[in-house]
Every structure is written in structure tokens, then in C-alpha cells.
PABA-226429 format. One record per residue: residue in one letter; residue number from 1; x, y, z of N, C-alpha, C in turn. Coordinates in steps of 0.001 Angstrom, whole numbers, plus 500000, padded with zeros to 6 digits. Atoms other than C-alpha are relative to their C-alpha. Example, Ala and Ser with C-alpha at 12.3 -4.5 7.8 and 13.67 -1.06 7.14 Angstrom:
2
 aa   i   n_px   n_py   n_pz  ca_px  ca_py  ca_pz   c_px   c_py   c_pz
  a   1 500890 498810 500000 512300 495500 507800 500900 501200 500000
  s   2 499180 498810 499940 513670 498940 507140 499230 501090 500730
REM end
This chain:
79
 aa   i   n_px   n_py   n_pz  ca_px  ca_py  ca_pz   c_px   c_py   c_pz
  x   1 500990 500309 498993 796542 586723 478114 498893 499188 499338
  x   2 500675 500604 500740 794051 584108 477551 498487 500431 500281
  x   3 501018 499745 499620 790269 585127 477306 498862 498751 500011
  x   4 501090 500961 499504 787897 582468 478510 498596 500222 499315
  x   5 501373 499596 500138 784670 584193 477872 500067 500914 500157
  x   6 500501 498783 499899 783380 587575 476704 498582 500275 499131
  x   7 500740 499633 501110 780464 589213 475468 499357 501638 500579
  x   8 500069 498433 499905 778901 592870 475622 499845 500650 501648
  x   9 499862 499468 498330 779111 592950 479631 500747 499358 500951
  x  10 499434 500137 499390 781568 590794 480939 501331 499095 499142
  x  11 498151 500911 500754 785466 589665 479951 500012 498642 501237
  x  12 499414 501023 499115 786539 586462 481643 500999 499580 499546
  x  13 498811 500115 500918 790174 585605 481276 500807 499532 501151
  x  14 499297 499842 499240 793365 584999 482928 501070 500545 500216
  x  15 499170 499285 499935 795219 587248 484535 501560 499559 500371
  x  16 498628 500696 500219 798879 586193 484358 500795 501202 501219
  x  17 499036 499531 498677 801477 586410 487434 500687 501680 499250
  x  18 499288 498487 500271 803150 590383 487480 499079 500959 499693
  x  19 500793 498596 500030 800265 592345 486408 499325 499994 500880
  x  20 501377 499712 498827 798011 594250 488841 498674 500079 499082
  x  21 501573 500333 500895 794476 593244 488285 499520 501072 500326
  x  22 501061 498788 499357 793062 596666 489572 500709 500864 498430
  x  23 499617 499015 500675 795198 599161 487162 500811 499130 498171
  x  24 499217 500403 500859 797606 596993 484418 498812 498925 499440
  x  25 500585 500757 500676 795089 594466 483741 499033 500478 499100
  x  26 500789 498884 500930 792320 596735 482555 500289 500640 498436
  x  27 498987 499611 501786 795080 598324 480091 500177 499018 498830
  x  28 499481 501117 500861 795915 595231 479099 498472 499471 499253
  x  29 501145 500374 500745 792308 594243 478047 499519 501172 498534
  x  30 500189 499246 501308 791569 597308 476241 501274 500071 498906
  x  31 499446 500285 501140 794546 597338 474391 499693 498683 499086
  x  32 500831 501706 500836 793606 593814 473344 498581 500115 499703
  x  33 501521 499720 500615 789740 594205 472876 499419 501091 499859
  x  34 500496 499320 500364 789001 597466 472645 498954 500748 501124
  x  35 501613 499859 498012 786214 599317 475810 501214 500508 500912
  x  36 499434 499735 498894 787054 599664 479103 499824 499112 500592
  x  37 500330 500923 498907 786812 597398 481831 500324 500076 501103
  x  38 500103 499744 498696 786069 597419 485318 500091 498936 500935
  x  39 500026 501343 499110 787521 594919 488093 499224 499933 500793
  x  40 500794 500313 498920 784834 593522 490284 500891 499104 501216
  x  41 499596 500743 499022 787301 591844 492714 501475 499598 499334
  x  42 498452 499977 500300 791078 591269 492816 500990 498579 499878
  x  43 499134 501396 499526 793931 588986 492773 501502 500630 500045
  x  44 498695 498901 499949 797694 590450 493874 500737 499592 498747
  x  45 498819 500227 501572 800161 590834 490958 500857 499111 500649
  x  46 499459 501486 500697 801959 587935 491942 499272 498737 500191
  x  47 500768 500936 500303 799192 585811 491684 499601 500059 498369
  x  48 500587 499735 501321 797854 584890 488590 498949 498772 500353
  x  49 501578 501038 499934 794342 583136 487778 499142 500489 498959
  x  50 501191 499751 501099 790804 583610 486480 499560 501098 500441
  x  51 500977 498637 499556 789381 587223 486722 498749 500375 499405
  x  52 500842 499149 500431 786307 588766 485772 500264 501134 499963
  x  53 500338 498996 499939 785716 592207 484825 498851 500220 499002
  x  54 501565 499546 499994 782658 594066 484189 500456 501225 498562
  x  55 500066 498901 501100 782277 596432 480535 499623 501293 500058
  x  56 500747 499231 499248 779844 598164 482067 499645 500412 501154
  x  57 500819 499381 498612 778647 600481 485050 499264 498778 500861
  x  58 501088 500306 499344 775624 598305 485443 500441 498427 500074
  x  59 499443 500704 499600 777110 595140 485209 501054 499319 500989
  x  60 498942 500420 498449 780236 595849 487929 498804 499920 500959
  x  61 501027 499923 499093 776976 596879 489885 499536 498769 500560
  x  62 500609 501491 499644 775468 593697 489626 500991 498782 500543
  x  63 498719 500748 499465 778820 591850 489855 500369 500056 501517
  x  64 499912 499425 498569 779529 593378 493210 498825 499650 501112
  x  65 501055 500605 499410 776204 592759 494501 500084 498681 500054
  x  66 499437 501495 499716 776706 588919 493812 500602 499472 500668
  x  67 499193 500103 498645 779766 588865 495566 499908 500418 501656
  x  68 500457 499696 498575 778245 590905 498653 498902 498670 500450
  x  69 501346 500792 500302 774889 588652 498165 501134 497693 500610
  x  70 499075 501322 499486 777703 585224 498457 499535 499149 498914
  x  71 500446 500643 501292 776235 584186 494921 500499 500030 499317
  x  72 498609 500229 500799 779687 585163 492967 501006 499320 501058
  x  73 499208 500641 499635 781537 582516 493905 501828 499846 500027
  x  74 498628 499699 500303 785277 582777 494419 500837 498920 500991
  x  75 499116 500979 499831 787627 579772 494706 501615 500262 500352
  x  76 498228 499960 500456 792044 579698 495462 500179 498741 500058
  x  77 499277 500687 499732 793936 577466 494635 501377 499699 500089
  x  78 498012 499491 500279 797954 577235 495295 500252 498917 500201
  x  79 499082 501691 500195 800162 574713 494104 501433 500726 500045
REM end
């Protein structure tokens, strides 16, 4: 999996077609970096793309709020 951008409150990466971004992706981060991580918003396992997740409590918090707020922006595109 490739990671885009991380630092002590948010992973950015992409989640690759077959895993679920709610339960398998998570695993898949901590086995690879180490923590926990928390999805702020989804994409179905047979999609694949760019996800965020959150390190922290207070960061999904804020994450979530963004997206309610219409200030986390979220793009598809299918080819």
C-alpha cells in the first residue's frame, strides 16, 4: 500500500481494490506503521483510491466535522 502522507494525526494513502477500508485497512496500516487508525469516511472494497484515516480520537473528531461542515472535500473518479 502506498502512503502519501503521514504524521502524528493523520495517514494518507491508498487503499488498494479488495480490502475493506472500515475493518482490513486499519490492520493493514498498523501492521505497516505501527498505532491504530481510525476511518473518517469510506470507499467499498472493490474500489480502491485515496483514504484518510485519523491516529487519533481528536483528530477523526475534527475529520468528521469537516466532512459534515462540506470543508473535507471528497472527489470519484471511475475509469
Amino acid at each position: 500500500m502506498k502512503i502519501l502522507y503521514q504524521d502524528n494525526q493523520i495517514v494518507v494513502c491508498v487503499k488498494p481494490v479488495g480490502l475493506d477500508s472500515q475493518a482490513e485497512m486499519p490492520a493493514a496500516l498498523t501492521e505497516l506503521l505501527g498505532g491504530s487508525f481510525l476511518p473518517v469516511h469510506r470507499l467499498d472494497k472493490n474500489v480502491g483510491g485515496v483514504m484518510v484515516y485519523a491516529r487519533t480520537k481528536d483528530a477523526a473528531g475534527k475529520l468528521s466535522s469537516a466532512i459534515q461542515a462540506g470543508t473535507f472535500i471528497k472527489e470519484y473518479v471511475a475509469a
